[in-house]
N, CA, C and O atoms as a CHARMM CRD file, in Angstrom:
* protein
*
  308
    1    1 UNK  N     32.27000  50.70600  69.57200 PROA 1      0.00000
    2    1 UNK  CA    32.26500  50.31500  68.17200 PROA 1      0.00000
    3    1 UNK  C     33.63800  50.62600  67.58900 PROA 1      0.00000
    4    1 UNK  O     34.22600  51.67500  67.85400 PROA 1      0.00000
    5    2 UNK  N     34.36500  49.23600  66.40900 PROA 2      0.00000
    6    2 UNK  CA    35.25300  49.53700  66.25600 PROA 2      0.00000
    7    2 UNK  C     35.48900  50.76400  65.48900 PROA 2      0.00000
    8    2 UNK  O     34.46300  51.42600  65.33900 PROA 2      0.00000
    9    3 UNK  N     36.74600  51.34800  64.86200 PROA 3      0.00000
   10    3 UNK  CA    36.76800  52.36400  64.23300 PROA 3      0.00000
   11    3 UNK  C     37.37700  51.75500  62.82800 PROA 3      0.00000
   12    3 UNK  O     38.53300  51.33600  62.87300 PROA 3      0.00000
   13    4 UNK  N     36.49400  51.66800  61.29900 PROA 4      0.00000
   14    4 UNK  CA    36.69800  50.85300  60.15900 PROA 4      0.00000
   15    4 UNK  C     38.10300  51.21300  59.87000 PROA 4      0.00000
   16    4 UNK  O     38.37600  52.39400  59.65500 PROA 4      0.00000
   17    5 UNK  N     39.06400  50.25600  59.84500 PROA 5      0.00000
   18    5 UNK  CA    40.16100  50.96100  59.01600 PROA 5      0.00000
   19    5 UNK  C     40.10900  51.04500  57.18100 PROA 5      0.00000
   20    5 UNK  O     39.50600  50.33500  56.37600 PROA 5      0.00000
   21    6 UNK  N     40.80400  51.95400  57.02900 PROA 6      0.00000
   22    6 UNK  CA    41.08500  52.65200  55.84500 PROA 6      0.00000
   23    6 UNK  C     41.91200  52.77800  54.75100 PROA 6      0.00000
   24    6 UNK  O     42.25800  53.84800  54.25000 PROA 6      0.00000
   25    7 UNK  N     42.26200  51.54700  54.34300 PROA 7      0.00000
   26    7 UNK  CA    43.49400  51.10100  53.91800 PROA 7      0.00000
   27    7 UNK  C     43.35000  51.11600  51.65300 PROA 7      0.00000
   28    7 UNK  O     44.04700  50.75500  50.70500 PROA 7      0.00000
   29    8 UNK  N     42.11700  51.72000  51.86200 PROA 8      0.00000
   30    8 UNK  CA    42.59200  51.37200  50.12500 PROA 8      0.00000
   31    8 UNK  C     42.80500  53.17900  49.65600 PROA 8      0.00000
   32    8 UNK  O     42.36600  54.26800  50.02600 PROA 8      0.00000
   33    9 UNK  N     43.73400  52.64900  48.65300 PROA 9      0.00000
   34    9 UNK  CA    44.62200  53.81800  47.99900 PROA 9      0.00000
   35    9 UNK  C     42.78700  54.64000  47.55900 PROA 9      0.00000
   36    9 UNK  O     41.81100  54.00500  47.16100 PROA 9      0.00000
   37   10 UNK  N     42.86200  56.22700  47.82400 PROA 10     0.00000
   38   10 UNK  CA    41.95600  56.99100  47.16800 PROA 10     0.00000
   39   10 UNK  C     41.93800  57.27100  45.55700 PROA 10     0.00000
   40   10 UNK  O     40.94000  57.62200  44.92600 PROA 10     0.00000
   41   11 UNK  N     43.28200  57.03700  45.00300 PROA 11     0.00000
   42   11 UNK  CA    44.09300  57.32200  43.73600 PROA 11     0.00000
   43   11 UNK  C     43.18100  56.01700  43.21000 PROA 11     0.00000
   44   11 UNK  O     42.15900  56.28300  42.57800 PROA 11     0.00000
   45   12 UNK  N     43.39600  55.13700  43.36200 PROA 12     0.00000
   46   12 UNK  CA    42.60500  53.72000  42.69600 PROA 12     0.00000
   47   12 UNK  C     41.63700  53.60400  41.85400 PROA 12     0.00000
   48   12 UNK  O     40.56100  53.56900  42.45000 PROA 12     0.00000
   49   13 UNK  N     41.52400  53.52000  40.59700 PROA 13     0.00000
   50   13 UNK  CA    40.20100  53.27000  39.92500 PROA 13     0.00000
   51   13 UNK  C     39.87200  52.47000  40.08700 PROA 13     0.00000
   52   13 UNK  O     38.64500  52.45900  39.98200 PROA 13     0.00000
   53   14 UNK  N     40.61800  50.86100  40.53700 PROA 14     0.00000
   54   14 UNK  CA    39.98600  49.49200  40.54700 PROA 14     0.00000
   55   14 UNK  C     40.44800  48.76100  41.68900 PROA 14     0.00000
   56   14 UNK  O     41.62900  48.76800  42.03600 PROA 14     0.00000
   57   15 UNK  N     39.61500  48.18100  42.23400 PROA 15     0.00000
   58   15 UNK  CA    39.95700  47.42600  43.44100 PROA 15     0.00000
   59   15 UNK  C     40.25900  45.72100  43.18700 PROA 15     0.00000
   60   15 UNK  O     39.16300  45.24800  42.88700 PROA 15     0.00000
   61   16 UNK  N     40.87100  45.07700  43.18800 PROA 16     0.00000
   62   16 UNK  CA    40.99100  43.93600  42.80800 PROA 16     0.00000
   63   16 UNK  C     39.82200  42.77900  43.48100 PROA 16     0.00000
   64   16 UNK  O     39.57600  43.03600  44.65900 PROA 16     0.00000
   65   17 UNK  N     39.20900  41.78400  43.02800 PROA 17     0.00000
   66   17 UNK  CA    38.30400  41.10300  44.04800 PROA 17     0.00000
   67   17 UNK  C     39.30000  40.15300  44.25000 PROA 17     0.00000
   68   17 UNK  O     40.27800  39.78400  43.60100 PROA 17     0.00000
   69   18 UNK  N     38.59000  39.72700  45.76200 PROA 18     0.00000
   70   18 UNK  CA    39.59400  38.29100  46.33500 PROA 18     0.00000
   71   18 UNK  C     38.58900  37.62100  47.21100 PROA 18     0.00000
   72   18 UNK  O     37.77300  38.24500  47.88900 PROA 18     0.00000
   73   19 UNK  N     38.65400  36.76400  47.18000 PROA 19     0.00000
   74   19 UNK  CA    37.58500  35.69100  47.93500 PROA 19     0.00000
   75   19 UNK  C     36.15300  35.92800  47.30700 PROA 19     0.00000
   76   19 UNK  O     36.03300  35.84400  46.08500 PROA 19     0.00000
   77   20 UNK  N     34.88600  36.27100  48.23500 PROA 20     0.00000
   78   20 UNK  CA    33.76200  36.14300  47.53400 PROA 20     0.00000
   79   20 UNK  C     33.45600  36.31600  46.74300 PROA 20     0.00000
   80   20 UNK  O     32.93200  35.46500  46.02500 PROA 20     0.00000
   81   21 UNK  N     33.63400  37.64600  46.40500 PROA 21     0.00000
   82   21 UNK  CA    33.53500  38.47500  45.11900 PROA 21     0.00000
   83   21 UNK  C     34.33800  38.09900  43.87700 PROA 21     0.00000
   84   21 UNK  O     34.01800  38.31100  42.70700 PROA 21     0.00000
   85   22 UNK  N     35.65800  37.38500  44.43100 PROA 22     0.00000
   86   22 UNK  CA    36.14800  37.05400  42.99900 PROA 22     0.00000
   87   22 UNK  C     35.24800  36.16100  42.86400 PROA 22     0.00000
   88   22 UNK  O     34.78000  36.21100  41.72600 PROA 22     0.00000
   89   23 UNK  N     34.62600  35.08200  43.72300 PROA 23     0.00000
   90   23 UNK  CA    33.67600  33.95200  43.40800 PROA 23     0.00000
   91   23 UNK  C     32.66400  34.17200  42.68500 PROA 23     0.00000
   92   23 UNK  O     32.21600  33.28600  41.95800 PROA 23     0.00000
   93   24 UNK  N     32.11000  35.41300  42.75300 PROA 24     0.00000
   94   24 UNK  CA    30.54200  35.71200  42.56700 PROA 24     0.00000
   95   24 UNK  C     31.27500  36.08400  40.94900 PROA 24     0.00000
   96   24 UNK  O     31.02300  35.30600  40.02900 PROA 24     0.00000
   97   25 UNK  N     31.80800  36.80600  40.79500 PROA 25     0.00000
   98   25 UNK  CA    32.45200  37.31300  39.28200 PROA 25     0.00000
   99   25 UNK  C     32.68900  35.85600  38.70200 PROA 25     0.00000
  100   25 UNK  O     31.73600  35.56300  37.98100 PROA 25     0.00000
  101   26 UNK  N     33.58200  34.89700  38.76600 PROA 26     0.00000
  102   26 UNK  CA    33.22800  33.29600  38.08200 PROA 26     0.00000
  103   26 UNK  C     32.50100  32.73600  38.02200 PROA 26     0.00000
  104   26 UNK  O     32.27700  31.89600  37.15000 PROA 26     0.00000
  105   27 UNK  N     31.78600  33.04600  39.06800 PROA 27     0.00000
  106   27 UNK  CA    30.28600  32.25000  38.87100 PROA 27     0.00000
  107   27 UNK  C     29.27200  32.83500  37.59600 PROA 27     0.00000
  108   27 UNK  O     28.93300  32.12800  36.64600 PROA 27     0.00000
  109   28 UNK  N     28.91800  34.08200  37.75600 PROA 28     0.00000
  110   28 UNK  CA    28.35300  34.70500  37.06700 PROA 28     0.00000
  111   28 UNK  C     28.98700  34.26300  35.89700 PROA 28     0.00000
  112   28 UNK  O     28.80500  33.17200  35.35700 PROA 28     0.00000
  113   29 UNK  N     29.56700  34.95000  35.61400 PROA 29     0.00000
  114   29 UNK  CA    30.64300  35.08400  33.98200 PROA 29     0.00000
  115   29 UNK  C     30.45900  33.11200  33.43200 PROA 29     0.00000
  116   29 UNK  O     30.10500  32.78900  32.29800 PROA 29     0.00000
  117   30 UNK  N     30.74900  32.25000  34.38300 PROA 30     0.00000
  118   30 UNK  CA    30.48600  30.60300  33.46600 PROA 30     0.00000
  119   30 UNK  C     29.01400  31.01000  33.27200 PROA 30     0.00000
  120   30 UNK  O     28.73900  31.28900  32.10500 PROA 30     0.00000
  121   31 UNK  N     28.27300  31.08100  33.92500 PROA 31     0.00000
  122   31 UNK  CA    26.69100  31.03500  33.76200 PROA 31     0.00000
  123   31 UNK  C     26.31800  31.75300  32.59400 PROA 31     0.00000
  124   31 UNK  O     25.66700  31.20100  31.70600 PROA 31     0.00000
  125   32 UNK  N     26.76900  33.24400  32.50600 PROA 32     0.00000
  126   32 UNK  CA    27.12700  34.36600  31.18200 PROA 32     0.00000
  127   32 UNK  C     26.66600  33.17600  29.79300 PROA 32     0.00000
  128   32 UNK  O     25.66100  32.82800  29.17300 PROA 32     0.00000
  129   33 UNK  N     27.82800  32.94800  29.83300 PROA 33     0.00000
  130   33 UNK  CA    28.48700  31.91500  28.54700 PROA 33     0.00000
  131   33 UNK  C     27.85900  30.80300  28.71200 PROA 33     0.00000
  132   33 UNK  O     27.52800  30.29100  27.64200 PROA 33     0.00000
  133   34 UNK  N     27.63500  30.36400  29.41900 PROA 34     0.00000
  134   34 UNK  CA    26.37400  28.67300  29.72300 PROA 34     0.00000
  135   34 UNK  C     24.95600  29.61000  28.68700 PROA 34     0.00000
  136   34 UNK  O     24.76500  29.21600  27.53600 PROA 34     0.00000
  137   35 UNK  N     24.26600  30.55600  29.13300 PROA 35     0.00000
  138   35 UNK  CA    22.89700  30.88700  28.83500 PROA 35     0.00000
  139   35 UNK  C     23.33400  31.20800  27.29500 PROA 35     0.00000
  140   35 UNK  O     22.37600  30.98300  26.55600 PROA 35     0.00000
  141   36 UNK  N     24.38500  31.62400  26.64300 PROA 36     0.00000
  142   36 UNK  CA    24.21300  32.21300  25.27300 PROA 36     0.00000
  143   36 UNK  C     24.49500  31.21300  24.56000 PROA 36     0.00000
  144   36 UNK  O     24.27700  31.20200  23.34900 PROA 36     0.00000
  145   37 UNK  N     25.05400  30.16000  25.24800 PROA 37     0.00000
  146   37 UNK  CA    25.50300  28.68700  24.17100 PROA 37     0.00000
  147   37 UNK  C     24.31700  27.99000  24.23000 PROA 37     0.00000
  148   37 UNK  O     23.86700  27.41400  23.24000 PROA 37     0.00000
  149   38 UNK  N     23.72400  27.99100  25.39700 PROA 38     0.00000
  150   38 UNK  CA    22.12900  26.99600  25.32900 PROA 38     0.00000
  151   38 UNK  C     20.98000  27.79000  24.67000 PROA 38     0.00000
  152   38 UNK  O     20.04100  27.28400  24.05600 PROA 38     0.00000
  153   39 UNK  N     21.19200  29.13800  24.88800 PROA 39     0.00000
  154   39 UNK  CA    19.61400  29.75700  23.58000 PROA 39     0.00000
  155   39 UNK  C     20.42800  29.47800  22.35900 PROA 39     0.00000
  156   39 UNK  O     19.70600  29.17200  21.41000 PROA 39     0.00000
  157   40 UNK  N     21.99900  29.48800  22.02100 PROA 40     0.00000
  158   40 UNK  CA    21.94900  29.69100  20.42400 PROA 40     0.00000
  159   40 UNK  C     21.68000  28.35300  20.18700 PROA 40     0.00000
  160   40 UNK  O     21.28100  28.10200  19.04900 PROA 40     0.00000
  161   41 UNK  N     21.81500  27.24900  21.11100 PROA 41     0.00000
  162   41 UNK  CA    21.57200  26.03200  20.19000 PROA 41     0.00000
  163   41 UNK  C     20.28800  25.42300  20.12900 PROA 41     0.00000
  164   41 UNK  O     19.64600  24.73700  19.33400 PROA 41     0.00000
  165   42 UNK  N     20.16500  25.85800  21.11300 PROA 42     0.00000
  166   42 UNK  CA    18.40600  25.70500  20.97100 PROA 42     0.00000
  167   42 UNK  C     17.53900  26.52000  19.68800 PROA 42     0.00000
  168   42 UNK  O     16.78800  26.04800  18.83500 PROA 42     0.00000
  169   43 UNK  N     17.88400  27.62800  19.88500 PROA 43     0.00000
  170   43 UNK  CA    17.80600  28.14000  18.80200 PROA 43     0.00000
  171   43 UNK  C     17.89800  27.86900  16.85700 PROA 43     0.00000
  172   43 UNK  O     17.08000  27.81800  15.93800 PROA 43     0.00000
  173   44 UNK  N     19.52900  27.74400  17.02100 PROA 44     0.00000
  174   44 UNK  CA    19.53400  26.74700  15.91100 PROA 44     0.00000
  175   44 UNK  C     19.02600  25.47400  15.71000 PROA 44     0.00000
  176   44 UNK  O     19.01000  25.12300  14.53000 PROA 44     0.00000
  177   45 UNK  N     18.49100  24.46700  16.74600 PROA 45     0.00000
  178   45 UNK  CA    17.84000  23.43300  16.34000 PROA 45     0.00000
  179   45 UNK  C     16.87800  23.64500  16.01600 PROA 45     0.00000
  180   45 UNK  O     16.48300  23.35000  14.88800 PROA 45     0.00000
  181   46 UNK  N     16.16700  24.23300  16.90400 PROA 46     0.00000
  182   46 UNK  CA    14.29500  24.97800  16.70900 PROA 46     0.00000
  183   46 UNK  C     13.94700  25.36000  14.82300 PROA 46     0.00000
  184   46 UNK  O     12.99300  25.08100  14.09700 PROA 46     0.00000
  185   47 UNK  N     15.32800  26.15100  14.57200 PROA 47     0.00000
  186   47 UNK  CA    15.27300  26.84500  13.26200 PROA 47     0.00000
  187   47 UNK  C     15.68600  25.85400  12.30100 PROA 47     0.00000
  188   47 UNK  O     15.04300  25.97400  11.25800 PROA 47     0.00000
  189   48 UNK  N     16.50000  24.94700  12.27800 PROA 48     0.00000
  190   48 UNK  CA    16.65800  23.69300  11.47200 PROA 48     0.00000
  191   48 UNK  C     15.82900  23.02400  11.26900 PROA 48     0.00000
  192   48 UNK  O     15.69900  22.88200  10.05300 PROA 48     0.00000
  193   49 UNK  N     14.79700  22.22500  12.09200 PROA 49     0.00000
  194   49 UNK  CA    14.43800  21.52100  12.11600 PROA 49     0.00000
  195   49 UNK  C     12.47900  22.11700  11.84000 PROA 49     0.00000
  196   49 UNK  O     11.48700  21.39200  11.77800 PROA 49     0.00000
  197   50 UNK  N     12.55100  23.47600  11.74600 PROA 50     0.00000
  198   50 UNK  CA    11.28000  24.34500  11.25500 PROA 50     0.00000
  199   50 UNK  C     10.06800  24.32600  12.28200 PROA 50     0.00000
  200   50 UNK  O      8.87200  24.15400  12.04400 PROA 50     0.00000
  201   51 UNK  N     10.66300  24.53400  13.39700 PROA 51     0.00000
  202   51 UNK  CA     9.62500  24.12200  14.73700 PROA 51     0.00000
  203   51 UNK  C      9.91100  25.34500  15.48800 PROA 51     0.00000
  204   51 UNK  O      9.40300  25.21700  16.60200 PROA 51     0.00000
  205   52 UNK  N     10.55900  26.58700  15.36000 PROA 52     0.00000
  206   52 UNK  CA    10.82100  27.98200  15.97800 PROA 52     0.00000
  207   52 UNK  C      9.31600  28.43200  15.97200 PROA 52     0.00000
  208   52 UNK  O      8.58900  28.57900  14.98900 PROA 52     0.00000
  209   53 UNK  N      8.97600  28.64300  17.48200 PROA 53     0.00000
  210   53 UNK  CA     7.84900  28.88200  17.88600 PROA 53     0.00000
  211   53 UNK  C      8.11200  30.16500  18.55900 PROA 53     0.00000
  212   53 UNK  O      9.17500  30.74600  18.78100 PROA 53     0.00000
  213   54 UNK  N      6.42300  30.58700  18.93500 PROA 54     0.00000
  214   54 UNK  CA     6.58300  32.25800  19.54400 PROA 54     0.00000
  215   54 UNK  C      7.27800  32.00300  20.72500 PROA 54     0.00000
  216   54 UNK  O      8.20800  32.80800  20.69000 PROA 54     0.00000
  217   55 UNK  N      7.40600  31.07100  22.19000 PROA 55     0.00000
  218   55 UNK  CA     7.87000  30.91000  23.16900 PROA 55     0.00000
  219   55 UNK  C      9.51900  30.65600  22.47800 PROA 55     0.00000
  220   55 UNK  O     10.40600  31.00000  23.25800 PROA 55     0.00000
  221   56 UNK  N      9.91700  30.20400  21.37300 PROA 56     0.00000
  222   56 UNK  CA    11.39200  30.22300  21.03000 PROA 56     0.00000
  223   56 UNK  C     12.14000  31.94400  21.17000 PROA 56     0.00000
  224   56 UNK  O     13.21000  32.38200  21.59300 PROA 56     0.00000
  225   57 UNK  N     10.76000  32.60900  20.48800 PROA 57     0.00000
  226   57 UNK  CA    10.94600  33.83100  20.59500 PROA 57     0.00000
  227   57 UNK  C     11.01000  35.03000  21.36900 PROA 57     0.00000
  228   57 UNK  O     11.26500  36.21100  21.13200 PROA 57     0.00000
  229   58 UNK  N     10.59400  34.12100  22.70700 PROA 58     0.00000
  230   58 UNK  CA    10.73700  34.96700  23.79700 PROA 58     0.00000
  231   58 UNK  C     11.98300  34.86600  23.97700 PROA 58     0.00000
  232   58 UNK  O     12.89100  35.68600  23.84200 PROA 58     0.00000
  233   59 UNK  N     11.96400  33.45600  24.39700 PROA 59     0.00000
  234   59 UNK  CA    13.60500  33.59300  24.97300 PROA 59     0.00000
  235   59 UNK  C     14.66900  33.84400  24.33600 PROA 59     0.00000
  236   59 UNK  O     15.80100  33.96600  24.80200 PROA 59     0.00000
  237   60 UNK  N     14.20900  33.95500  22.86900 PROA 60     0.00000
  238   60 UNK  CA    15.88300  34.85800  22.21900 PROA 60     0.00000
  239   60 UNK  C     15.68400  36.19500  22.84700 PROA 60     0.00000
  240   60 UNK  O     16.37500  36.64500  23.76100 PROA 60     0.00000
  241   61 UNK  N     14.89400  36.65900  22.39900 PROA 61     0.00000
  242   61 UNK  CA    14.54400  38.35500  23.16300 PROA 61     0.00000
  243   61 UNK  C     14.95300  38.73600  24.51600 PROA 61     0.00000
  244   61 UNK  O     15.64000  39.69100  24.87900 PROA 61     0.00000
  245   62 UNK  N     14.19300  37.46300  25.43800 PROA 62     0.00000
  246   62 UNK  CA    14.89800  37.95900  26.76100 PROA 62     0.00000
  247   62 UNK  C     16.08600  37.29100  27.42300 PROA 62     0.00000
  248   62 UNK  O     16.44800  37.52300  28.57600 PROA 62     0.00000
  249   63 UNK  N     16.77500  36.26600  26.41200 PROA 63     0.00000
  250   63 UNK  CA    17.90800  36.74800  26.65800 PROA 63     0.00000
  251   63 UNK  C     18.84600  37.58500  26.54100 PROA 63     0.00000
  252   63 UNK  O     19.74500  37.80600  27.35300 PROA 63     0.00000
  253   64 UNK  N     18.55100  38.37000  24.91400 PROA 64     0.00000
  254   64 UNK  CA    19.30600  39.30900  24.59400 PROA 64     0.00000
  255   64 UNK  C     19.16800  40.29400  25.27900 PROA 64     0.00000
  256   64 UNK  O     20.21400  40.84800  25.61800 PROA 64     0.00000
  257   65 UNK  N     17.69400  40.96900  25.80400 PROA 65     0.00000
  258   65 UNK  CA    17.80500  41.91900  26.33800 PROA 65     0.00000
  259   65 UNK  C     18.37700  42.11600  28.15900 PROA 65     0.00000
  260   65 UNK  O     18.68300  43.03700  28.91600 PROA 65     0.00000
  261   66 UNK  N     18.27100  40.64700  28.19400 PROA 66     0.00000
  262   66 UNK  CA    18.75700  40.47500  29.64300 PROA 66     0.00000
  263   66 UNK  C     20.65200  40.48000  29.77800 PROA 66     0.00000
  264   66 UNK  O     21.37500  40.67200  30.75600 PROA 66     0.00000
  265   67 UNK  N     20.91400  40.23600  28.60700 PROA 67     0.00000
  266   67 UNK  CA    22.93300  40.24500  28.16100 PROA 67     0.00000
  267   67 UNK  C     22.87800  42.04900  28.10000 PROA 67     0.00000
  268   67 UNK  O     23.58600  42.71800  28.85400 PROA 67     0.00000
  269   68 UNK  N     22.29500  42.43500  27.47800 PROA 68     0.00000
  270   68 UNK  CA    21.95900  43.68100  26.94500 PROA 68     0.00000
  271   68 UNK  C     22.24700  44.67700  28.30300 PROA 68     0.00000
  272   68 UNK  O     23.11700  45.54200  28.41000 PROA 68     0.00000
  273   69 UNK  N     21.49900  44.37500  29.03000 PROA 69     0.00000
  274   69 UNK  CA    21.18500  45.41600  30.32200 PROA 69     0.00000
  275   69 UNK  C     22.14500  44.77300  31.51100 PROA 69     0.00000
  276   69 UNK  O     22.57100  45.48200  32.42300 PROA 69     0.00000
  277   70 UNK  N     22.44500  43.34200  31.41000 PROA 70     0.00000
  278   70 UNK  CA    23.91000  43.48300  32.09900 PROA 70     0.00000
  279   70 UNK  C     25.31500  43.69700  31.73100 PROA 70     0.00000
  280   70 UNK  O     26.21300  43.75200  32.57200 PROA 70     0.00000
  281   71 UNK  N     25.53100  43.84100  30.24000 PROA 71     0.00000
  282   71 UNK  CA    26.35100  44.21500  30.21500 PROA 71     0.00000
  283   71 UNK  C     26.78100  45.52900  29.75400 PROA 71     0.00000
  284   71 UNK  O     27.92900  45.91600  29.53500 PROA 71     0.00000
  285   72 UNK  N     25.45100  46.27800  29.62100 PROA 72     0.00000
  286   72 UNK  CA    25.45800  47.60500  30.21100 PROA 72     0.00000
  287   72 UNK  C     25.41100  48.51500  31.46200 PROA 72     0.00000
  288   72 UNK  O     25.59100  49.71900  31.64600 PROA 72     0.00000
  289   73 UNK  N     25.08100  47.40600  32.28800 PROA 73     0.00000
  290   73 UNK  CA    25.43100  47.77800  33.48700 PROA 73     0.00000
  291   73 UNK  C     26.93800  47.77600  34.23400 PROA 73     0.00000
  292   73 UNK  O     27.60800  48.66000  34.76800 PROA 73     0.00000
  293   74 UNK  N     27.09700  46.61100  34.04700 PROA 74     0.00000
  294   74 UNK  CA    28.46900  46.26300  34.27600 PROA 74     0.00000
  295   74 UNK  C     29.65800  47.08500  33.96600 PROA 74     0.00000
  296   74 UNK  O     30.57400  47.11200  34.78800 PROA 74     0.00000
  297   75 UNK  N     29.77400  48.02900  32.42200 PROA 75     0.00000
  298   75 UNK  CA    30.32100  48.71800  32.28300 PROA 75     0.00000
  299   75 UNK  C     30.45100  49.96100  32.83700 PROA 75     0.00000
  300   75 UNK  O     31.50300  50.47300  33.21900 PROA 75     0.00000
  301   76 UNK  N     29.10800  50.53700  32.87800 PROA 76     0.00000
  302   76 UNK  CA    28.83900  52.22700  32.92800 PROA 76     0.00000
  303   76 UNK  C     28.92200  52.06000  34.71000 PROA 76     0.00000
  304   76 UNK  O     28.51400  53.08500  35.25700 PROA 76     0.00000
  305   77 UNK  N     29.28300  51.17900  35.50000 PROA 77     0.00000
  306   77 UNK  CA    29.43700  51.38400  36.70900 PROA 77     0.00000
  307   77 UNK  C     30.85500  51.00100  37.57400 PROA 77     0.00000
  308   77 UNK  O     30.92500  51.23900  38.78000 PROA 77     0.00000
């Protein structure tokens, strides 16, 4: 078995991503911003147009709380 080499600085707080991971970070992050532009407008139409129902109300909730807990995660780690 090989022996892993060891090449990132210990001093480092941040590792830069490159290839997948930078992928998975763009991917995520458009999708981010895709889900908060499609509940707010949905949202605002629902509420314009006086048709904001309890299922409208889920999904403001769980989206917020779903932005909420990733981007509390994201930080504190």
């Amino acid at each position: 078995m090989a022996t892993p080499v060891n090449d990132v600085d210990p001093s480092a707080r941040l590792i830069a991503p490159d290839g997948l991971p930078l992928a998975i970070i763009v991917i995520s992050s458009i999708f981010f911003a895709l889900s908060i532009v499609t509940v707010a407008l949905r949202t605002y139409i629902r509420i314009k147009k006086r048709i904001f129902g309890l299922e409208d109300a889920f999904m403001v909730v769980g989206t917020v709380r779903y932005h909420y807990q990733y981007l509390t995660s994201a930080i504190l780690t």
